[in-house]
Legacy VTK file of the C-alpha trace (Angstrom):
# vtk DataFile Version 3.0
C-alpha trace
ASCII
DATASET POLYDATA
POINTS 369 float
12.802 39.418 -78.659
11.004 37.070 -76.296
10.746 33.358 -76.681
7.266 33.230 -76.043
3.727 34.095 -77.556
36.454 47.106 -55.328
36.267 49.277 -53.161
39.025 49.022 -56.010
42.052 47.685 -53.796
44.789 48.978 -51.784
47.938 47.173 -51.309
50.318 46.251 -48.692
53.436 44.856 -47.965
54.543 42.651 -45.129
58.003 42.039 -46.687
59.479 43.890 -49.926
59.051 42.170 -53.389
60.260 42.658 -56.769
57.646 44.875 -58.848
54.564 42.693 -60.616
50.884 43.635 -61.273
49.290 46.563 -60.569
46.189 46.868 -58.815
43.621 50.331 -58.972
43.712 51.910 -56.534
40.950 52.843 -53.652
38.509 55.683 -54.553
39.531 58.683 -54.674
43.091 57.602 -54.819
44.993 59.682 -57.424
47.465 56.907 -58.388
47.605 53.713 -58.403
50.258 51.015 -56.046
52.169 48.173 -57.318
51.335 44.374 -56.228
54.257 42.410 -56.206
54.910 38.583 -56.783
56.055 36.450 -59.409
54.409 35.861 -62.163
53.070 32.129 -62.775
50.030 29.970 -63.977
47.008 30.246 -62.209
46.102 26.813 -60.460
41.799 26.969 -59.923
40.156 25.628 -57.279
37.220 23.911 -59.515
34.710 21.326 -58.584
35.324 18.106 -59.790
34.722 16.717 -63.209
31.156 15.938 -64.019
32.106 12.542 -64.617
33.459 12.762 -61.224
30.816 13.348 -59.000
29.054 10.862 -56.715
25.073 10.281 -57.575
23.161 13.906 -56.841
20.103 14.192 -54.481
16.630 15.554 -55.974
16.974 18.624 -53.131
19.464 21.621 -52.298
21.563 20.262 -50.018
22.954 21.732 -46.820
25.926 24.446 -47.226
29.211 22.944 -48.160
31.741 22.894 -50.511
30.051 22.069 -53.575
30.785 19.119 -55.876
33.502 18.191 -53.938
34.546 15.992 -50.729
35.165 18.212 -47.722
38.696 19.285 -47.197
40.986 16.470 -44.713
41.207 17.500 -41.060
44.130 20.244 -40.713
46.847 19.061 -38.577
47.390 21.701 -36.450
43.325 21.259 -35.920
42.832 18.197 -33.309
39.483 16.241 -33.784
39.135 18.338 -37.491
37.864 21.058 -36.172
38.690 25.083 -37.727
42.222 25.949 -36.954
42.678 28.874 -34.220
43.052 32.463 -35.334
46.376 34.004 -36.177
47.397 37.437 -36.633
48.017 39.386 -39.920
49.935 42.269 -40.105
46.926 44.935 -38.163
43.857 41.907 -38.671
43.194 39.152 -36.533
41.707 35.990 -38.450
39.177 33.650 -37.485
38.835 30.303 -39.683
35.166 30.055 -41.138
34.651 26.332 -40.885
32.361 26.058 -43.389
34.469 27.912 -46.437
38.045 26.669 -46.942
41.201 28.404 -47.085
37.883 32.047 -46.190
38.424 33.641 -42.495
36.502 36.647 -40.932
38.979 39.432 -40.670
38.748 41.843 -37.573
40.941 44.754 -37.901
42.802 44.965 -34.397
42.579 49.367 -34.688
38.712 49.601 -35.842
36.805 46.629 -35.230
36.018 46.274 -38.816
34.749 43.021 -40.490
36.453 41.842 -43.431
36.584 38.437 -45.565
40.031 37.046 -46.462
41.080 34.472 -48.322
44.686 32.813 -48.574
46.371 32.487 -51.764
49.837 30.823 -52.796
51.941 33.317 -53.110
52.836 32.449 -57.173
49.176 32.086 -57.978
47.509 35.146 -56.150
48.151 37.794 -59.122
46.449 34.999 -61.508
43.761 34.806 -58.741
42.947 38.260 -58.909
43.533 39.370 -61.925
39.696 39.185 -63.034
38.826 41.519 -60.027
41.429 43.816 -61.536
40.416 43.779 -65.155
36.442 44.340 -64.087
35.025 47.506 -64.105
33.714 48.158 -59.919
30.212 46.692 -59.834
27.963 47.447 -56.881
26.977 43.593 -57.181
30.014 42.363 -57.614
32.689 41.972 -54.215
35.574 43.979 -54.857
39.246 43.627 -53.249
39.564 46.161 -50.253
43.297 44.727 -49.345
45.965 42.918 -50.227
48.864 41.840 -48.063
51.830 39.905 -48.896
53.626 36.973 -47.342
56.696 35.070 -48.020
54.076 32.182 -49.133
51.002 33.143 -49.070
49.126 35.998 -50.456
46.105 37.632 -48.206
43.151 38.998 -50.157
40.274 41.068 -47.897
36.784 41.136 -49.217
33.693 43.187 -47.752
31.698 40.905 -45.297
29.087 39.126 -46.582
25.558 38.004 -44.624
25.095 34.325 -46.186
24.722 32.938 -49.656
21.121 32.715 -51.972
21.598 28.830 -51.891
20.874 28.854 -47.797
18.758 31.617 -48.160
16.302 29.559 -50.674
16.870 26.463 -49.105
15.562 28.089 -45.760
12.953 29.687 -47.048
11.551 26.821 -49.433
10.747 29.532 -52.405
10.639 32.981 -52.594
7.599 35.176 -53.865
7.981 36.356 -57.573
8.402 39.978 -56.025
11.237 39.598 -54.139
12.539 36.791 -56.736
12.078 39.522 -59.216
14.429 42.152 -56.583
17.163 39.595 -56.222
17.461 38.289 -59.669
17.474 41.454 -61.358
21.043 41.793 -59.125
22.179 38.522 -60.326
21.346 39.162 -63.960
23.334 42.699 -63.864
25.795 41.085 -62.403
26.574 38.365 -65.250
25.761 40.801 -67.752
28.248 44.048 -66.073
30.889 40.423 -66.667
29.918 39.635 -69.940
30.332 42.959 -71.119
33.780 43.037 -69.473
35.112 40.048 -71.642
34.621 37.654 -68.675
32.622 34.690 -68.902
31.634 32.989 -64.848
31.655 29.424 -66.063
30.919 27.701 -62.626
27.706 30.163 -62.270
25.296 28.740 -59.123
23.142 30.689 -56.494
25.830 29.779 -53.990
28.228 32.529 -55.548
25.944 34.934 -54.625
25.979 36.588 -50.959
24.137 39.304 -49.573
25.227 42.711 -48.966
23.785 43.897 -45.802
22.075 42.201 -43.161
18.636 42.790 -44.116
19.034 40.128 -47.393
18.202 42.895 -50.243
21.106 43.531 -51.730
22.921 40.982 -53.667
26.941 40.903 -55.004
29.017 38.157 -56.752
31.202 36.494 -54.314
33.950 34.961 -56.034
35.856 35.943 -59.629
38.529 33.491 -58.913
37.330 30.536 -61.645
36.122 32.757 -64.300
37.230 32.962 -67.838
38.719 36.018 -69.106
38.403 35.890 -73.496
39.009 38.054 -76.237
37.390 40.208 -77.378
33.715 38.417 -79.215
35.144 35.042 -79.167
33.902 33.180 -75.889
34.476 29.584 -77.062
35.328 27.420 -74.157
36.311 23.605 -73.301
36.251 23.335 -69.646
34.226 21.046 -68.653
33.870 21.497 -64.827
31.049 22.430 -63.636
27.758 21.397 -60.761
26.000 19.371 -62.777
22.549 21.039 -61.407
23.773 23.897 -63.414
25.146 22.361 -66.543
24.020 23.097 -69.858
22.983 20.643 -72.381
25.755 21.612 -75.086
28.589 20.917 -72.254
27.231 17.694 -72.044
26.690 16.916 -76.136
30.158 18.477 -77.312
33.275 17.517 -76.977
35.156 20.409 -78.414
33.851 23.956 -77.375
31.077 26.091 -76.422
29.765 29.191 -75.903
30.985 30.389 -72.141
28.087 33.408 -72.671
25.678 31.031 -73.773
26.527 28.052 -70.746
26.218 31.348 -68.349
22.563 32.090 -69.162
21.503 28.405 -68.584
22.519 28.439 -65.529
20.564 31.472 -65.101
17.419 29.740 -66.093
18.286 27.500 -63.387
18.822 29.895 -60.874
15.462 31.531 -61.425
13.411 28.352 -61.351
15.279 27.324 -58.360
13.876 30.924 -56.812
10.019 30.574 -57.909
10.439 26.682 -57.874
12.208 25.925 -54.780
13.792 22.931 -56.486
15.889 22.431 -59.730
14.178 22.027 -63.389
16.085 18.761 -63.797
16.977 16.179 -60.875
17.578 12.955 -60.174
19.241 10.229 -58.245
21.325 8.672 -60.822
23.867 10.801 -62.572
22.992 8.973 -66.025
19.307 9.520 -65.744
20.237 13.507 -64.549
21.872 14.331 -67.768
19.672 12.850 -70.173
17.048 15.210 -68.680
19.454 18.163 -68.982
20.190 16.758 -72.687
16.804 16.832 -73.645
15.695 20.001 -72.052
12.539 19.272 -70.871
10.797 20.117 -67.829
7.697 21.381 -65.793
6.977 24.675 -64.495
4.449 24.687 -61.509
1.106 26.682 -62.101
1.452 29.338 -59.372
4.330 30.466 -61.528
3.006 33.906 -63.813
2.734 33.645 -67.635
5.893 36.451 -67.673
7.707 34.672 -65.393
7.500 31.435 -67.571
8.245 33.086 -70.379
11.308 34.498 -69.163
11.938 30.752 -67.503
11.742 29.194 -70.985
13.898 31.704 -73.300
16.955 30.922 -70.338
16.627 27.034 -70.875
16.440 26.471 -74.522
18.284 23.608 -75.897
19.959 25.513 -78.567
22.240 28.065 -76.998
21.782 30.312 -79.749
17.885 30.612 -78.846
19.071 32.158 -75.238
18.274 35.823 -74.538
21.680 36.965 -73.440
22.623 38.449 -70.291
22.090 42.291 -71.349
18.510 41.092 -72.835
16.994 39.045 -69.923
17.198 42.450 -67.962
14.736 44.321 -70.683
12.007 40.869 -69.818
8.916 42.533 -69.268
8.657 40.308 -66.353
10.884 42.417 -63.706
8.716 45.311 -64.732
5.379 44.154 -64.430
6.651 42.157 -60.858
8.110 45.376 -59.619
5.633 47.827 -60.509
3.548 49.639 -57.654
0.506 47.538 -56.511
1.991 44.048 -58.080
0.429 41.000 -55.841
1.804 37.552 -55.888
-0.628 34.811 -55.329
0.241 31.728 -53.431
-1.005 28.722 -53.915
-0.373 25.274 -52.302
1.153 23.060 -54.516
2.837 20.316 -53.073
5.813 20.656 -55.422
7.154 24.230 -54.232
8.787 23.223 -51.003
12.517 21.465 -51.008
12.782 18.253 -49.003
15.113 18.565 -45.473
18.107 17.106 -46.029
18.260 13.701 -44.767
21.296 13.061 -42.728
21.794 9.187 -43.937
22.373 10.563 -47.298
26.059 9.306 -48.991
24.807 11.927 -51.896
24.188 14.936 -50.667
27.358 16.927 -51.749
26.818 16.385 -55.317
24.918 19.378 -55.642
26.075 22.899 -55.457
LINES 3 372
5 0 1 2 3 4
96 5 6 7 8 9 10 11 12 13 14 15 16 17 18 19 20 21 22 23 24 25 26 27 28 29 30 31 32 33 34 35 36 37 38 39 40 41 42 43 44 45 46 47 48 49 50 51 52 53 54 55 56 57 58 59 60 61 62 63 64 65 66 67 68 69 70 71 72 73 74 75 76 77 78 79 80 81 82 83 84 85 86 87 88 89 90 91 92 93 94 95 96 97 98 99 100
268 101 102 103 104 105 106 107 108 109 110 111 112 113 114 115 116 117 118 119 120 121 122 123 124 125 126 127 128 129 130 131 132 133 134 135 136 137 138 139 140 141 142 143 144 145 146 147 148 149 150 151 152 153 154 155 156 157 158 159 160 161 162 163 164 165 166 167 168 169 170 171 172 173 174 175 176 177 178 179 180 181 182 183 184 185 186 187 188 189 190 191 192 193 194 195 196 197 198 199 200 201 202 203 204 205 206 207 208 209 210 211 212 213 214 215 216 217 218 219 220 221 222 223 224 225 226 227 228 229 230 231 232 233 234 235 236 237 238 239 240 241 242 243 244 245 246 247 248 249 250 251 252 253 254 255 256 257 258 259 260 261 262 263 264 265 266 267 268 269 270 271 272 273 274 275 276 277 278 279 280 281 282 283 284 285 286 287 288 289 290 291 292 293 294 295 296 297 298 299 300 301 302 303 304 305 306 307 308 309 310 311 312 313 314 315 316 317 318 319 320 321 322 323 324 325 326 327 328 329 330 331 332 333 334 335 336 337 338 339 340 341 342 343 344 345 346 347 348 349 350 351 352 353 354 355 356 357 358 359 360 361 362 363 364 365 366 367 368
């Protein structure tokens, strides 16, 4: 088979609404409670356009919103800086600067942490309805609240402890052990989705965010621009995407694709970016970028183990069909023989494992996700 040799939510209500979608309810609930709001199309919050995008750097750049310009200084905000906190029914929110329209959430009675994000009122059931439709997941983030405006919808999240995109950038590369620990999480992840009828589309290390505070456990961050199909047929035309992450057949068609398929290349990418500490294909100019990505070649470092390469090179195949899928990648022989008792990674120092800093003068640095 190788190519080589919620907490389920609770709801409530500021103000009463007429009856709409209903959400599971927490564990160990025995019923379930109605989410109200009207029903209407979801609007997503997407990157921009490939064609879009200014020139990329050849390094992960510093956290921010990927693929697209940062959002316009609030008004209420003097000098642009994170609006103050407000109050939410028994939560008081604090503005993350970094991560629009996402605020810590400290519950006034217990102190708790939460994340919560703000919704239009008319979109949030289309919002959630992915976290609603997916099975719970222990590395996927599931909705612990929902509370309901007369505009906006608020949506509480378990606290996360930073995303794999810092976390890599900061630490250069990681050994193939812990590599091997964390992807394993990401794969079961995409494949728990996959097997759920819901492709990720928009799949990067940045939608990935640690659990605890000790950075072992990993969880999906966001369901919110995911596809939900029917049944087999995962045929998709969207074309956004970061184009670190694209996949060569988004680029060559212009009809549709295999969501599935699109998802496991950016796997590959994910996992070289791990071992690698920089992406399989860069470059400065956009033009030059993609006709690497079209033609699908690139070079894996030699500290990187035969298994591991293996498993590198059945992820980015040209021809989507040739892609282990999700389910498959997590039977690779290489997560067993990495995490089996008395494994030892060997360094090495090659000059190409470590991603450049971030140079400040840079008018390209948010083309990357």
């Amino acid at each position: 088979i190788w190519m080589c040799s919620l907490r389920p939510a609770m709801s409530r209500k500021v103000q009463p609404r007429s009856p709409g979608l209903l959400l599971p309810a927490a564990r160990g609930s025995p019923s379930k409670r109605l989410l109200d709001g009207d029903e209407a199309a979801a609007v997503a919050a997407k990157c921009l356009r490939l064609s879009e995008c200014p020139n990329p750097p050849d390094y992960l750049s510093p956290p921010s919103s990927p693929c697209t310009p940062p959002p316009a200084p609030s008004p209420s905000a003097p000098g642009g800086s994170a609006p103050g906190p407000s109050r939410i029914a028994g939560y008081l929110l604090l503005p993350l600067a970094e991560r629009e329209n996402v605020s810590r959430a400290l519950s006034i009675h217990t102190g708790q942490e939460l994340r919560c994000k703000v919704f239009p009122i008319k979109h949030y059931q289309d919002k959630i309805r992915p976290y609603i439709q997916l099975p719970s997941h222990r590395n996927i983030t599931g909705i612990v609240e929902v509370i309901l405006g007369d505009t906006k919808a608020y949506v509480f999240f378990e606290k996360d402890f930073g995303d794999m995109h810092s976390y890599v950038r900061n630490r250069k590369r990681l050994r193939e052990e812990e590599a091997a620990r964390l992807f394993k999480q990401i794969v079961s992840a995409v494949a728990h989705c996959h097997q759920s009828a819901i492709v990720l589309g928009d799949l990067k290390l940045r939608k990935f965010v640690f659990s605890t505070e000790e950075r072992t456990q990993l969880r999906l961050e966001s369901l919110e621009d995911t596809h939900i199909i029917k049944g087999e047929d995962d045929a998709l035309s969207d074309k956004h995407g970061c184009p670190a992450y694209v996949s060569p057949e988004i680029l060559n068609t212009t009809g549709t694709y295999s969501g599935k398929s699109a998802d496991v290349w950016s796997l590959g990418v994910m996992l070289y970016t791990l071992l690698v500490g920089r992406y399989p294909f860069h470059d400065s100019d956009p033009s030059a970028l993609f006709s690497k990505i079209r033609r699908g070649q690139f070079c894996i470092p030699d500290h990187i183990s035969p298994k591991a390469r293996c498993l590198i090179r059945s992820l980015l195949r040209r021809e989507p069909s040739e892609r282990l899928t999700a389910p498959e990648v997590l039977l690779h022989p290489w997560f067993e023989s990495v995490l089996e008792p008395g494994y030892t990674d060997h360094e090495t120092g090659t000059s190409d494992q470590i991603v450049p800093e971030h140079q400040e003068d840079s008018d390209i640095s948010s083309f990357f996700c």
